[in-house]
N, C-alpha and C positions, 0 to 999 in steps of 0.2 A: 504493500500500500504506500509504503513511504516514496517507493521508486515514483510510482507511478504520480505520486502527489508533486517530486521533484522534475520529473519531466513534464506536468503542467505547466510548473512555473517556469522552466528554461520556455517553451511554446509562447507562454504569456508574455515575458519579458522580449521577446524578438520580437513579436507581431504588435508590440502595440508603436503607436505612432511617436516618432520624433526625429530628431535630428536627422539620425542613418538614413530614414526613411525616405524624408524629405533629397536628402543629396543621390539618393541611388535613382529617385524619380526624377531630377532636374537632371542628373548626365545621362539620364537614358533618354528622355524625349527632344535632349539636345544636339547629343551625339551617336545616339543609336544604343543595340542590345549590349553587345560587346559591353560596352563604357559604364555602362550600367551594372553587367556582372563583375567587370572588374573592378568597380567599387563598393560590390557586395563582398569579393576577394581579399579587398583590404580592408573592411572593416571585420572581416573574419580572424586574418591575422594580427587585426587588434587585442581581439578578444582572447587572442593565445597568449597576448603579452599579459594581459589581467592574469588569466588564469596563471600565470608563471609565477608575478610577485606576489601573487594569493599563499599560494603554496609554499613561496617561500617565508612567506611573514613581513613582506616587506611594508606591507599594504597594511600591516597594523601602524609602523613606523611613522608612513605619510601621515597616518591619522591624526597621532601623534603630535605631528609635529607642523602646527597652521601655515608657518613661514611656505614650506613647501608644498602643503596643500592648498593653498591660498593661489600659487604660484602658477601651477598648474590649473585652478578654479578657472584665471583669468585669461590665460594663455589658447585655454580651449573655449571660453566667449570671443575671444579676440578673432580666432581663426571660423568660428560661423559665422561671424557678422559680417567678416572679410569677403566669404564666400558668400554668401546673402547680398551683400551690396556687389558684388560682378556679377552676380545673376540678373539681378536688376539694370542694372548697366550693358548687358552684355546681349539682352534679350533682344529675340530676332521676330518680328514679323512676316519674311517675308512665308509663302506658301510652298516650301521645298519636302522636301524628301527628310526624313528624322535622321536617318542616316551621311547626312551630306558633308555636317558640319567633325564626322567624327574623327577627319585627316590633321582637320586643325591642329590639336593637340596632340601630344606622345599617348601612346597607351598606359605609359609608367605613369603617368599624370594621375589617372583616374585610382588609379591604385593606392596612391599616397594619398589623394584626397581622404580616400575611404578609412585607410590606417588612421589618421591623423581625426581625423574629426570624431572617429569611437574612442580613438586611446588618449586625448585630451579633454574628454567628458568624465565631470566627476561624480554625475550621477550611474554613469555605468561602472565606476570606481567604487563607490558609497556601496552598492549594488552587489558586487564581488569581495568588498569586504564583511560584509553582513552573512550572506549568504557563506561563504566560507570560512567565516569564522564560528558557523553551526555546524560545519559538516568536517574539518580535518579536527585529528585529534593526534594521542599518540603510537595510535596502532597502524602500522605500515600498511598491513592487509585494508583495513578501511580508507585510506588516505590512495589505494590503488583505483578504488573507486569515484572517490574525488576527483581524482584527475581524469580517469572515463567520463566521468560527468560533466565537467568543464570540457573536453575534449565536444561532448554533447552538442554543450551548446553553443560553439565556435563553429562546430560545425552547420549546425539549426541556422544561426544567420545568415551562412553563405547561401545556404538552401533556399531559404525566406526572402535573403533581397535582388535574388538570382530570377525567383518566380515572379517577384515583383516586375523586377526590369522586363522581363519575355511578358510578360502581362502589359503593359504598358504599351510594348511595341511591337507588338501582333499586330496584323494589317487590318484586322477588324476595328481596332480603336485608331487605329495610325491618321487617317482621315478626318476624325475628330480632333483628333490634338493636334493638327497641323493646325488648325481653325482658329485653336484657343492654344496655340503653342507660348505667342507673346505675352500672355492674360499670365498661364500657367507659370510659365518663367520667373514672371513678377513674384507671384502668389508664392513660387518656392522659396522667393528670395528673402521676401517676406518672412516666413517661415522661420528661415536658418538664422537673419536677423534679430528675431523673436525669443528664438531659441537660448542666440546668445547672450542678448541683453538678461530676460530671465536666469540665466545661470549665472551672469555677475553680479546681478543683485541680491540675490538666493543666498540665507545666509546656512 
């Protein structure tokens, strides 16, 4: 039961809306599928980084110690609002193809977007400390599963924003959101904006 109770909550915490969300839907309807998974990719290998200083305790320390949580608080608003206002800026009206704009940029681009914007969020920080600070203890055998479990749900998100982006940019919607590409753009930038302002002021 407990399994099944903790693989809810890894399900719950992927799907619900934010940040990731928002940036895996503005490179996918900007740049195409691709851009979009591969910034479900990077914030997958974010989440292996959590899992990592979970496990090692380092993520008690940060807690610890506000200088550097603080540090990082601000670091990871600074960088959605960044990304929020070039979306805004950057946003295209005209009626092309979703796929057009995706030469623009490196593909490494989208990847680091992805890393960077889950692994300087403190709430998915806060998140991974809570959470794993119920589940490791000092028996190796139990702490093996801990780490399948976290292995879980790093993997859950690549799945989850990977389905998003192909959801997104299947030719059955493609149409539509070419429509409301410029509107949408805004709205995501909006978002990330949002996002970060609220996370700097969050105490």
């Amino acid at each position: 039961m407990e399994i099944i109770s903790l693989a809810i909550i890894g399900l719950l915490i992927v799907i619900s809306p934010g940040a990731d969300f928002v940036l895996v839907l503005k490179n996918s309807i900007n740049s195409g599928r691709n851009s979009g998974i591969l910034t479900a990719c990077g914030i997958s290998l974010a989440i292996g980084v959590h899992i990592s200083y979970s496990m090692l305790g380092v993520s008690y320390l940060i807690s610890q110690n506000e200088v550097i949580f603080t540090s990082i608080k601000y670091a990871g608003a600074a960088y959605l609002i960044y990304l929020g206002v070039k979306s805004i800026l950057t946003a295209n009206a005209k009626l092309e193809k979703i796929e057009s704009n995706a030469i623009i940029v490196k593909p490494s681009q989208y990847l680091i977007q992805g890393f960077i914007c889950n692994l300087l969020n403190p709430k998915t920080m806060l998140f991974f400390i809570s959470l794993f600070s119920q589940l490791i203890s000092s028996d190796d055998s139990t702490n093996n599963y801990v780490l399948l479990y976290g292995l879980y749900i790093a993997l859950l998100h690549g799945i989850w924003f990977s389905l998003v982006s192909v959801f997104f940019t299947s030719k059955a919607l493609q149409k539509q959101l070419i429509k409301i590409k410029k509107r949408l753009n805004q709205a995501c930038g909006v978002g990330l904006i949002s996002f970060g302002v609220l996370l700097s002021i969050k105490s």
